[in-house]
TIBAMAR-348450 format. One record per residue (C-alpha): x, y, z negated. Coordinates in steps of 0.001 Angstrom, whole numbers, plus 500000, padded with zeros to 6 digits. Each point is the difference from the previous one (the first is absolute). Example, Ala and Ser with C-alpha at 12.3 -4.5 7.8 and 13.67 -1.06 7.14 Angstrom:
BEGIN
<east = 512300	north = 495500	up = 492200> .
<east = 501370	north = 503440	up = 500660> .
END
This chain:
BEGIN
<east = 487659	north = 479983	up = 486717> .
<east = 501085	north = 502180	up = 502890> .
<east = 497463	north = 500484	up = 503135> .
<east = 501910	north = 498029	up = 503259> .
<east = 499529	north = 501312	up = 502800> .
<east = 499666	north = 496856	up = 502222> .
<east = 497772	north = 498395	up = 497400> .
<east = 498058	north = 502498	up = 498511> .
<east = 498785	north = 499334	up = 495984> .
<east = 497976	north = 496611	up = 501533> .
<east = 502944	north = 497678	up = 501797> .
<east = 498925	north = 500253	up = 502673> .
<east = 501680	north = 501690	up = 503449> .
<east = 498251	north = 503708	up = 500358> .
<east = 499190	north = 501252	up = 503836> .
<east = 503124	north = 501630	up = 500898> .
<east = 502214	north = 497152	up = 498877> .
<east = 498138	north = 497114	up = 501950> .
<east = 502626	north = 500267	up = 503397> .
<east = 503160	north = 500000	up = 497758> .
<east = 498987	north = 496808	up = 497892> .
<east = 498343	north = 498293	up = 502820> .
<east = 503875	north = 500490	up = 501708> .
<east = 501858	north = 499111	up = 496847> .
<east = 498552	north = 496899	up = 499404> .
<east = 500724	north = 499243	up = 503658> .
<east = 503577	north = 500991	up = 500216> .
<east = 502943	north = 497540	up = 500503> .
<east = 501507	north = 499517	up = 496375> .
<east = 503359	north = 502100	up = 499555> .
<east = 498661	north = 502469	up = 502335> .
<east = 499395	north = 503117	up = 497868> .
<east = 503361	north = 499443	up = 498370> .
<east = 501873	north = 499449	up = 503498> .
<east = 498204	north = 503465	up = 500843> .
<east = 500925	north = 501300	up = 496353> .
<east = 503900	north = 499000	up = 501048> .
<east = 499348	north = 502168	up = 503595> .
<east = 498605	north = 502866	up = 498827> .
<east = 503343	north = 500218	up = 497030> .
<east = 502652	north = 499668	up = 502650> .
<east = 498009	north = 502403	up = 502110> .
<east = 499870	north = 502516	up = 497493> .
<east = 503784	north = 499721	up = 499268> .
<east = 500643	north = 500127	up = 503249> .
<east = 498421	north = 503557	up = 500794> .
<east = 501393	north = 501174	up = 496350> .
<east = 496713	north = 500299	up = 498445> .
<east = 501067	north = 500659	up = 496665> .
<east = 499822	north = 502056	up = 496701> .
<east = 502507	north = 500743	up = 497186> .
<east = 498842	north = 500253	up = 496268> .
<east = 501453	north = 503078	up = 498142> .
<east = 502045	north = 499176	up = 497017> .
<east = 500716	north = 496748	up = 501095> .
<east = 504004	north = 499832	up = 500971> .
<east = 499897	north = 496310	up = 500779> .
<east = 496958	north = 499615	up = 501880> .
<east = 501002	north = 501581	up = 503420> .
<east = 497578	north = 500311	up = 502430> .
<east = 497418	north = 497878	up = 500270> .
<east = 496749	north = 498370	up = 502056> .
<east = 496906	north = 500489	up = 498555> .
<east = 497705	north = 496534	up = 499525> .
<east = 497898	north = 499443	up = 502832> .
<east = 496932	north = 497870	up = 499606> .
<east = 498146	north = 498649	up = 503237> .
<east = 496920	north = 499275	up = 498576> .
<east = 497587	north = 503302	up = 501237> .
<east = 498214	north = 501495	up = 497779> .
<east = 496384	north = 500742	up = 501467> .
<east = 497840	north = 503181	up = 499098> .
<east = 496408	north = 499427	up = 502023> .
<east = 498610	north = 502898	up = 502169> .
<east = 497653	north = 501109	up = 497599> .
<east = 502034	north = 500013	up = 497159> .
<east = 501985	north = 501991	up = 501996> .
<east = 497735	north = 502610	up = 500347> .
<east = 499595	north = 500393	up = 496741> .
<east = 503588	north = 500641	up = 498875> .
<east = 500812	north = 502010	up = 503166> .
<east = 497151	north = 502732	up = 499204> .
<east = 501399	north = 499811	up = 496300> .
<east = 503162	north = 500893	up = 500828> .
<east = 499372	north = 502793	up = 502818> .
<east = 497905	north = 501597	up = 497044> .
<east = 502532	north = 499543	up = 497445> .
<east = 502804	north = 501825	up = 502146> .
<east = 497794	north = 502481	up = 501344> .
<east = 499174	north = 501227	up = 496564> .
<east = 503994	north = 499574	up = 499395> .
<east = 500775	north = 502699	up = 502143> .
<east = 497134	north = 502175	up = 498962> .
<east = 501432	north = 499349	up = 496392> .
<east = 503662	north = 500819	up = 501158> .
<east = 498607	north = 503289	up = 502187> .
<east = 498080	north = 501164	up = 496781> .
<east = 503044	north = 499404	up = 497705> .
<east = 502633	north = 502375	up = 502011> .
<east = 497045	north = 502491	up = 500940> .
<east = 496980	north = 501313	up = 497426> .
<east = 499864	north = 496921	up = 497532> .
<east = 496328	north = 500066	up = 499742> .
<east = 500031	north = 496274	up = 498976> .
<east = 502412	north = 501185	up = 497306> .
<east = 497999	north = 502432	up = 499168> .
<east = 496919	north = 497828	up = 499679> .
<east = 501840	north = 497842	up = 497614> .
<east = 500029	north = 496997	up = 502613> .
<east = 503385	north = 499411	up = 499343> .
<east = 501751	north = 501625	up = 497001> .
<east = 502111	north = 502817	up = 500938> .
<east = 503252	north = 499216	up = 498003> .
<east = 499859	north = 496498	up = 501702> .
<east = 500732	north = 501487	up = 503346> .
<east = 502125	north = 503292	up = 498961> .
<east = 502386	north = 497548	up = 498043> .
<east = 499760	north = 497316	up = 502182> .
<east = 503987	north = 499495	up = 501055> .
<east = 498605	north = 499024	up = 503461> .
<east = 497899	north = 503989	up = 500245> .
<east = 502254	north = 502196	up = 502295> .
<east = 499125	north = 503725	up = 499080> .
<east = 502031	north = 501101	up = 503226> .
<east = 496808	north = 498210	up = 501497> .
<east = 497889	north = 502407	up = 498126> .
<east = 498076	north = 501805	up = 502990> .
<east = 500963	north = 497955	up = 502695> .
<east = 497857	north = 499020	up = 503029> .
<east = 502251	north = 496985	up = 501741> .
<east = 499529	north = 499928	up = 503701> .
<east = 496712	north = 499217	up = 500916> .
<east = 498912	north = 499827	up = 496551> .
<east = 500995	north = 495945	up = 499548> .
<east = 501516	north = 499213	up = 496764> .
<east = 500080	north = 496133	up = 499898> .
<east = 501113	north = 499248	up = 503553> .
<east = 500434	north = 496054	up = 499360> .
<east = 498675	north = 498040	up = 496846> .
<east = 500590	north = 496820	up = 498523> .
<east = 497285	north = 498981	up = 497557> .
<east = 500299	north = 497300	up = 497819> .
<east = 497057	north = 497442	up = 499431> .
<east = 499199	north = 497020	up = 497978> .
<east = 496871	north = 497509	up = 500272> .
<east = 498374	north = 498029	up = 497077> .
<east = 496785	north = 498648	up = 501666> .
<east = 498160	north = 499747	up = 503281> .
<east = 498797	north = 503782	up = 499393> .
<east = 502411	north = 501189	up = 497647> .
<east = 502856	north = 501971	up = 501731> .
<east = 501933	north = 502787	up = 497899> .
<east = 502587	north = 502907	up = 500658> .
<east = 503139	north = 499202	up = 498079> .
<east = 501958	north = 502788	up = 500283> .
<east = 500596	north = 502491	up = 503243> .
<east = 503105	north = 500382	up = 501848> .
<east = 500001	north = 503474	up = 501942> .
<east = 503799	north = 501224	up = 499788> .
<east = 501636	north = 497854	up = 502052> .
<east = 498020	north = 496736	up = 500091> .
<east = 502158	north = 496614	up = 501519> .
<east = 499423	north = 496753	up = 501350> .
<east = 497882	north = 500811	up = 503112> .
<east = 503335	north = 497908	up = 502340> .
<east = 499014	north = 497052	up = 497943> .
<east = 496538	north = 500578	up = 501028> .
<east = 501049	north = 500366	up = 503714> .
<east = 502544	north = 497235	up = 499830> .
<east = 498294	north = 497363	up = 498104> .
<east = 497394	north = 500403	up = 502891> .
<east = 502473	north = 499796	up = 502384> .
<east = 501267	north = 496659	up = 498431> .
<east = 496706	north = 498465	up = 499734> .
<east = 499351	north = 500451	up = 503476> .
<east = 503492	north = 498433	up = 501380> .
<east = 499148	north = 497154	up = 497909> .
<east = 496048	north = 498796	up = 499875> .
<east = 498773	north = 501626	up = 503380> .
<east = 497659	north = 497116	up = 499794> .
<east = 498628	north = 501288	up = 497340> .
<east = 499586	north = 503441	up = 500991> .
<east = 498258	north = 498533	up = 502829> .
<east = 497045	north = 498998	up = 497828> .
<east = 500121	north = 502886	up = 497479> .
<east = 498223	north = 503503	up = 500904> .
<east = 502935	north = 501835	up = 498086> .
<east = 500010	north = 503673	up = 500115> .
<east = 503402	north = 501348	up = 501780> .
<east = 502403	north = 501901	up = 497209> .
<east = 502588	north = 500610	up = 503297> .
<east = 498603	north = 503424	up = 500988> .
<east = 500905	north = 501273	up = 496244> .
<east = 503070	north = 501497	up = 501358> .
<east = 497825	north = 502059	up = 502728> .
<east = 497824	north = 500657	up = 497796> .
<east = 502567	north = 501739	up = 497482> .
<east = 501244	north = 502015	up = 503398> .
<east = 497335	north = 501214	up = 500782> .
<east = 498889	north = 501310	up = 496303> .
<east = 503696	north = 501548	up = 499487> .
<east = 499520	north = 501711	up = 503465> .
<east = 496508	north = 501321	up = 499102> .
<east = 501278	north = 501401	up = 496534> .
<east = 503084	north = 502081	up = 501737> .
<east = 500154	north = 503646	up = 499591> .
<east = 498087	north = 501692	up = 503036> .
<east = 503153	north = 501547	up = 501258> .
<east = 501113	north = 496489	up = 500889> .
<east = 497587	north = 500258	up = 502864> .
<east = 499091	north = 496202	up = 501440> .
<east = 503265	north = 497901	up = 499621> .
<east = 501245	north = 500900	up = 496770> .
<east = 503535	north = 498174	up = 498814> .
<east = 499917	north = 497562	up = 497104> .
<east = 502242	north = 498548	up = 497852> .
<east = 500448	north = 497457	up = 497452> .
<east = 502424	north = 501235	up = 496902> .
<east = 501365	north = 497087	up = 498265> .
<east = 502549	north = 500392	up = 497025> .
<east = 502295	north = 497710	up = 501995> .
<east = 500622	north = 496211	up = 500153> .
<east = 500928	north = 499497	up = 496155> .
<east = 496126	north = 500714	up = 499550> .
<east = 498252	north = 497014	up = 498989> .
<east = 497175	north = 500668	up = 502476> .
<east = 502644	north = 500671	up = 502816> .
<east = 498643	north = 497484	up = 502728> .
<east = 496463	north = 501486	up = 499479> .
<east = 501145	north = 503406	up = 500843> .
<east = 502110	north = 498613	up = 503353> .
<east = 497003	north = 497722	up = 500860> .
<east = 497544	north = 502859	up = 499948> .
<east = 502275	north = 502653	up = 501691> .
<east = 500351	north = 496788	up = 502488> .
<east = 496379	north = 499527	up = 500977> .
<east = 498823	north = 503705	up = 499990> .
<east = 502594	north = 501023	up = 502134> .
<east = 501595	north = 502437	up = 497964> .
<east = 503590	north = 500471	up = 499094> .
<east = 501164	north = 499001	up = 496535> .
<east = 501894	north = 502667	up = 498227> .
<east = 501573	north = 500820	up = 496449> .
<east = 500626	north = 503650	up = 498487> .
<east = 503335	north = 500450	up = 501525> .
<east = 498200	north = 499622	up = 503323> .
<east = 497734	north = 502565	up = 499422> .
<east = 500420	north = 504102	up = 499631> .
<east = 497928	north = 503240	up = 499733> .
<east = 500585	north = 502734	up = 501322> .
<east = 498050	north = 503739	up = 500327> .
<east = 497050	north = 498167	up = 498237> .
<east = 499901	north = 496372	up = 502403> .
<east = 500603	north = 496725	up = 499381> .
<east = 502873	north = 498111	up = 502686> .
<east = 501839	north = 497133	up = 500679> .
<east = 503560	north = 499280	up = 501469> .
<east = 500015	north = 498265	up = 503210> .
<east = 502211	north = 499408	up = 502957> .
<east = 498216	north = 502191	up = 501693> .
<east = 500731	north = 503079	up = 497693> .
<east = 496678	north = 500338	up = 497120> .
<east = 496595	north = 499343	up = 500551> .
<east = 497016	north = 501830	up = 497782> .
<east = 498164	north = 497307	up = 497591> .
<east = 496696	north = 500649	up = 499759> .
<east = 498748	north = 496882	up = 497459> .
<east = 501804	north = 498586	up = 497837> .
<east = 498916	north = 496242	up = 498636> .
<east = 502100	north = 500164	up = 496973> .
<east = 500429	north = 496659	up = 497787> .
<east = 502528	north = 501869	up = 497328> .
<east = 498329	north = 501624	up = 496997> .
<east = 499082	north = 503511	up = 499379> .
<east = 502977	north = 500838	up = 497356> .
<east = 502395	north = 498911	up = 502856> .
<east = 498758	north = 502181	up = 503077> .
<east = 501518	north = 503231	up = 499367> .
<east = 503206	north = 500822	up = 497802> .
<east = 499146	north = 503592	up = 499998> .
<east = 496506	north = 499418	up = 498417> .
<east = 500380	north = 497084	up = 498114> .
<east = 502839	north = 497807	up = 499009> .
<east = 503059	north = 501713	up = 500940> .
<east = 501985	north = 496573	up = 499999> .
<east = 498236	north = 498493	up = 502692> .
<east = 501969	north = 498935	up = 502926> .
<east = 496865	north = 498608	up = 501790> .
<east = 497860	north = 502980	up = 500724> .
<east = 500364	north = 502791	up = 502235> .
<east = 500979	north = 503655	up = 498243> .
<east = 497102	north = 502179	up = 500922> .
<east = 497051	north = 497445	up = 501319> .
<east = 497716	north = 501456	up = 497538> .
<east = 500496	north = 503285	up = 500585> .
<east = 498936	north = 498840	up = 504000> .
<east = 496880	north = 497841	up = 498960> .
<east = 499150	north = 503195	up = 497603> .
<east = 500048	north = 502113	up = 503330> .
<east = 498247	north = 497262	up = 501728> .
<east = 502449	north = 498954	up = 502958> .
<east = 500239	north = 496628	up = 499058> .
<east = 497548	north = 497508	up = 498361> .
<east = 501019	north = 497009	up = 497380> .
<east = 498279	north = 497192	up = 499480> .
<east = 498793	north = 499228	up = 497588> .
<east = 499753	north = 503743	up = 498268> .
<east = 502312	north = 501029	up = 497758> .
<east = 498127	north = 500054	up = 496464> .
<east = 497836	north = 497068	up = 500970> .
<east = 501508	north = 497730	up = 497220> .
<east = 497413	north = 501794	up = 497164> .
<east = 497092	north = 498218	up = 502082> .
<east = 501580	north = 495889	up = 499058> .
<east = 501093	north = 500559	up = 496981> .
<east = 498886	north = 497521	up = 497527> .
<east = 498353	north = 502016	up = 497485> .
<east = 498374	north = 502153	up = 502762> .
<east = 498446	north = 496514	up = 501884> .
<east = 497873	north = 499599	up = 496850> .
<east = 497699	north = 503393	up = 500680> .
<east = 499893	north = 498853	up = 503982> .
<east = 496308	north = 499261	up = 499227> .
<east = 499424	north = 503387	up = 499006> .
<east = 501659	north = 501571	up = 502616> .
<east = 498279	north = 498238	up = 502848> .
<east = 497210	north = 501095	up = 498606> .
<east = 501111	north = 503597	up = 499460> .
<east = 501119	north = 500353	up = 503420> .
<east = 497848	north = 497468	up = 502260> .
<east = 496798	north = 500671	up = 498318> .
<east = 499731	north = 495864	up = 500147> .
<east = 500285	north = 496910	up = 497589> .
<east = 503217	north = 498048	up = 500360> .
<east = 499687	north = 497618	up = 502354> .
<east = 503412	north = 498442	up = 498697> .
<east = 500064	north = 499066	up = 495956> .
<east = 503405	north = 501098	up = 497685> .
<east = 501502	north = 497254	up = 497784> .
<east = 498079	north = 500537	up = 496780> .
<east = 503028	north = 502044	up = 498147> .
<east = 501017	north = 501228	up = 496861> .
<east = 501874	north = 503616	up = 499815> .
<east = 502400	north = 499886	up = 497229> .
<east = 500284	north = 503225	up = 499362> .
<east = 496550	north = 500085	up = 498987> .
<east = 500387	north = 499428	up = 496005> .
<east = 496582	north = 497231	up = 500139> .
<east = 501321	north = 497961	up = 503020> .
<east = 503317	north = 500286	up = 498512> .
<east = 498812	north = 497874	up = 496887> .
<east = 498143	north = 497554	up = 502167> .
<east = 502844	north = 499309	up = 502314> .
<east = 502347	north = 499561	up = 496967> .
<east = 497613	north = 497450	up = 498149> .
<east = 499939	north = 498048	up = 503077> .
<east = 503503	north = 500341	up = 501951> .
<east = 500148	north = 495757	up = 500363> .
<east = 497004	north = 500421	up = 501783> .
<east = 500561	north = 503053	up = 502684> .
<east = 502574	north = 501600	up = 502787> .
<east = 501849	north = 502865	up = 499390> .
<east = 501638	north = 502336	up = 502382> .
<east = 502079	north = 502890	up = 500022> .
<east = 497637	north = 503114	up = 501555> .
<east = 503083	north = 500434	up = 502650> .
<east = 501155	north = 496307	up = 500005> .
<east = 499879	north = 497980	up = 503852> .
<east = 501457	north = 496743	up = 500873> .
<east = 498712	north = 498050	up = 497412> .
<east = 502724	north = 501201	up = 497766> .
<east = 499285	north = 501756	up = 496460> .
<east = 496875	north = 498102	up = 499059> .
<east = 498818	north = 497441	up = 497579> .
<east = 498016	north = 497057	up = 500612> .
<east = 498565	north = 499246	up = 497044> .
<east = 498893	north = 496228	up = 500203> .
<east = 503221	north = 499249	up = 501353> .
<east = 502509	north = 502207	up = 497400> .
<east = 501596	north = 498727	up = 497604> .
<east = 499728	north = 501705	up = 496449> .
<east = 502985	north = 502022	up = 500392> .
<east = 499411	north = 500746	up = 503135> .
<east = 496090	north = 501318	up = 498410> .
<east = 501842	north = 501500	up = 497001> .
<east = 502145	north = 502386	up = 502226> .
<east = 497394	north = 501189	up = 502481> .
<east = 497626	north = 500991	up = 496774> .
<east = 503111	north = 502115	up = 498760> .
<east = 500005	north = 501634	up = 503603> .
<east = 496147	north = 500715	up = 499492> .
<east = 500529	north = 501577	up = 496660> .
<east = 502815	north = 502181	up = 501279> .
<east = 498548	north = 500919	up = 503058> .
<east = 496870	north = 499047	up = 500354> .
<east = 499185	north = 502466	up = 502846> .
<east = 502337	north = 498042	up = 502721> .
<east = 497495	north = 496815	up = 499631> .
<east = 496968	north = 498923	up = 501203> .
<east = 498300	north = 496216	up = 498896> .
<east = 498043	north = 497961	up = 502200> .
<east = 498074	north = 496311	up = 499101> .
<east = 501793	north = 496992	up = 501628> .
<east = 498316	north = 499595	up = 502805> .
<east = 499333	north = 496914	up = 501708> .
<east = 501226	north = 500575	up = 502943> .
<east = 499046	north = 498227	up = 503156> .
<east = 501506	north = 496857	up = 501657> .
<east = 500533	north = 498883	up = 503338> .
<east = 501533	north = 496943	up = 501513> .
<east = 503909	north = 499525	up = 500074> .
<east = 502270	north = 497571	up = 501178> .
<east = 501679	north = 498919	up = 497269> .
<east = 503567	north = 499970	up = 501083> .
<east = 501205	north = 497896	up = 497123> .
<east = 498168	north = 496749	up = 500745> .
<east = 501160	north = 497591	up = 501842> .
<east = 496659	north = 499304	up = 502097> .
<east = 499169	north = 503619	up = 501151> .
<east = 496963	north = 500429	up = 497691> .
<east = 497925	north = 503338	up = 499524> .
<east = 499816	north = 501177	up = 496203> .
<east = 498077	north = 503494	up = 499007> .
<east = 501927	north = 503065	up = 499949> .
<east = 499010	north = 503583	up = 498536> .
<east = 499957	north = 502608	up = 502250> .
<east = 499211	north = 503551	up = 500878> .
<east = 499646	north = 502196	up = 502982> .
<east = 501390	north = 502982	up = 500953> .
<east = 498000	north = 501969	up = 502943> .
<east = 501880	north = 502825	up = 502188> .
<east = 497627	north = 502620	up = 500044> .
<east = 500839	north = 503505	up = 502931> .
<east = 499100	north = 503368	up = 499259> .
<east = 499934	north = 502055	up = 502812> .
<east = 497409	north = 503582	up = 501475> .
<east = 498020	north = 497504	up = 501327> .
<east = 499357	north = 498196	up = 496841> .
<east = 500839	north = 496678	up = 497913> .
<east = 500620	north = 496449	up = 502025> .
<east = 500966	north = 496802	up = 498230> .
<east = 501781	north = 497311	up = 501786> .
<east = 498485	north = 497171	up = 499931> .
<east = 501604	north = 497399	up = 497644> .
<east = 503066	north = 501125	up = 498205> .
<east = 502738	north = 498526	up = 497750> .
<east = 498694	north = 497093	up = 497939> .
<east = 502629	north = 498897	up = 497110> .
<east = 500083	north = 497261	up = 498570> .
<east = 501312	north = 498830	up = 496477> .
<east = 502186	north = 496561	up = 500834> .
<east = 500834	north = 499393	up = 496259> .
<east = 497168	north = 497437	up = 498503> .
<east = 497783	north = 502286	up = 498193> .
<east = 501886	north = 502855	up = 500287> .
<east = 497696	north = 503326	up = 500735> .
<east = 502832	north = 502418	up = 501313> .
<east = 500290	north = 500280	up = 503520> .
<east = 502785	north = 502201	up = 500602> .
<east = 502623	north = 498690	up = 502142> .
<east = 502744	north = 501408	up = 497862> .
<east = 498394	north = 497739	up = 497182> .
<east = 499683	north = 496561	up = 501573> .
<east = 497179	north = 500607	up = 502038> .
<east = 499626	north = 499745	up = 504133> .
<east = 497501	north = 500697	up = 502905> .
<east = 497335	north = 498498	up = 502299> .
<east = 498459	north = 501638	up = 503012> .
<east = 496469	north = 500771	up = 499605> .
<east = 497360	north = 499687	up = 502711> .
<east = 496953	north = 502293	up = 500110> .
<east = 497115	north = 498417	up = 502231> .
<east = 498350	north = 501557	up = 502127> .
<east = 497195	north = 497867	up = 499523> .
END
């Protein structure tokens, strides 16, 4: 039975949930789905949207917006904001340690061959100090909740972590449409997010940018599937959008083409991955880098964020010895549990996770999206028979983990005629800033939300949708 999180395991309505019932019982019937209705054609209207690689028929499309909140209480709160400021902190002492000495290599924290093999380890990283020593500028990290106490770390996103417009606009929405309830709610503001983010990207330019460095946001273009994230954020920080072809180096700096003639970039908020940034390092059929950025981040005239390199620190098979390296490099107990998890390329857990694949989820080590994994409960037995050929052949690319049960929260169940709430699995993805200063969380994050009955995947690329999530400050 999963843990709800507006009844808790007794039926009852726990502390942080009390306003939101005592205002759902009292609302006019129809209302939530007249505001359901609202918030659609608003989001269609500003072209909030998202396309779904390999998908020629789908177009673009609006991702599910639930207006039920999802409430995380103040203290609770706490809790999973200290967790996560330790867990990135050690992240980027992980990450420094990697491309410098190795020491936790060397200790046997993390097995050598893991990292040096790892497709997402960057040896032209090998030595390299990033401006101001950040790796992980902004991190998304995934988390799931099974009881009133019992919140995990699913998996880490510190490449080039989306969803934080979502979190913004789904805020945003809620707002234009129950101000009434706002009034009665202390919810913690997720608005300054994008000043926040300025100010960290400022902090972490190279010192030769002196106090008003220039930033940009690097998109791949508008065929990206993430394309109205990287407009949106270019859009509230303040910053001009650009693609490769916009960019150049030249003597050893980073610029962009204006009107005005070029201007010097001094950060770099880059959402396109590493083996894309630079033809003359890595792929050389890459139309949406810039020939020659790494050979200016090398010198240190221009900072990307995130790092190049930083992909080692969420891959999957590397998220299972997190424990260990927060402990290696903190010096403290993790504050934030790991999904308990099986590494297949481990001969013992191998066996297990074979003997057992109806039971357990398996995911590629480099897999995102929801895509290249097998639920077991929910496969069928060809669908069980291929992934345990995959294992056999490669077992190294997979990780197991138990079927969790994830957490539910109230959802308006759009398919009823009456506007009733039904339970709905979700997860939580924080957006956690790195900068000199040190590690800030905003407060809330993206909630997602699994709209098929029973379904446990979230991603919006798989079914799944979003709810804004309110932190109180209280």
């Amino acid at each position: 039975m999963a843990f709800d999180e507006m009844s808790g395991d007794g039926g009852g309505v726990r502390d942080s949930y009390r306003g939101l019932a005592q205002w759902l019982s009292d609302a006019p019937e129809g209302l939530l789905q007249a505001r359901s209705r609202q918030a659609e054609l608003f989001f269609r209207r500003m072209g909030i949207t998202f396309a779904v690689y390999g998908d020629a028929e789908s177009g673009e499309r609006l991702i599910p917006f639930d207006v039920v909140p999802r409430i995380i209480g103040a203290q609770e709160w706490a809790g999973l904001e200290a967790g996560l400021i330790q867990r990135v902190t050690a992240m980027n002492l992980f990450l420094a340690d990697v491309y410098g000495t190795q020491e936790c290599l060397k200790a046997g924290v993390v097995p050598a061959e893991l990292i040096l093999t790892n497709p997402h380890y960057v040896p032209e990283m090998q030595g390299h100090r990033p401006p101001r020593g950040v790796w992980v500028h902004i991190a998304g990290v995934d988390l799931v909740r099974t009881g009133e106490d019992g919140f995990y770390v699913l998996e880490d996103n510190c490449r080039t972590p989306s969803g934080v417009s979502y979190m913004l606009e789904n805020r945003e929405m809620m707002m234009r449409l129950f101000p009434d309830l706002f009034a009665d709610y202390p919810v913690r503001p997720v608005e300054t997010y994008a000043d926040m983010l300025l100010s960290s990207l400022r902090a972490c330019a190279p010192e030769a940018a002196g106090s008003d460095p220039t930033i940009v946001v690097l998109t791949p273009g508008p065929f990206n599937s993430a394309y109205y994230e990287h407009s949106f954020l270019a859009d509230k920080l303040g910053v001009d959008l650009v693609e490769g072809r916009d960019m150049f180096v030249d003597d050893g700096k980073v610029f962009m083409r204006t009107t005005q003639g070029r201007q010097q970039v001094d950060v770099v908020y880059r959402r396109i991955d590493d083996d894309f940034l630079d033809p003359l390092t890595f792929r050389p059929d890459s139309s949406l880098g810039v020939p020659g950025l790494m050979t200016a981040y090398q010198e240190g005239t221009v900072t990307l964020a995130n790092a190049v390199g930083t992909g080692v620190a969420d891959d999957k098979a590397v998220y299972t010895y997190m424990p260990e390296i927060i402990r290696f490099f903190t010096g403290e107990e993790p504050i934030l549990k790991n999904v308990p998890t099986w590494r297949c390329r481990e001969p013992e857990a191998l066996k297990e996770v074979l003997s057992k694949l109806d039971q357990l989820v398996v995911k590629e080590v480099g897999g995102s999206g929801g895509y290249g994994m097998l639920v077991g409960p929910a496969a069928s037995k060809a669908e069980i028979e291929m992934f345990r050929k995959k294992l056999i052949n490669d077992p190294d690319d997979f990780i197991a983990q138990p079927t969790l049960a994830l957490s539910t929260a109230p959802t308006l169940d759009k398919s009823s005629s009456g506007g009733e709430l039904c339970a709905r699995h979700v997860d939580l993805r924080p957006f956690v800033l790195s900068g000199p200063d040190g590690v800030k969380v905003a407060p809330g994050g993206l909630t997602r939300v699994a709209l098929k009955p029973g379904s446990l995947v979230v991603n919006s690329s798989q079914g799944g949708g979003t709810k804004d999530t309110w932190v109180l400050d209280v």
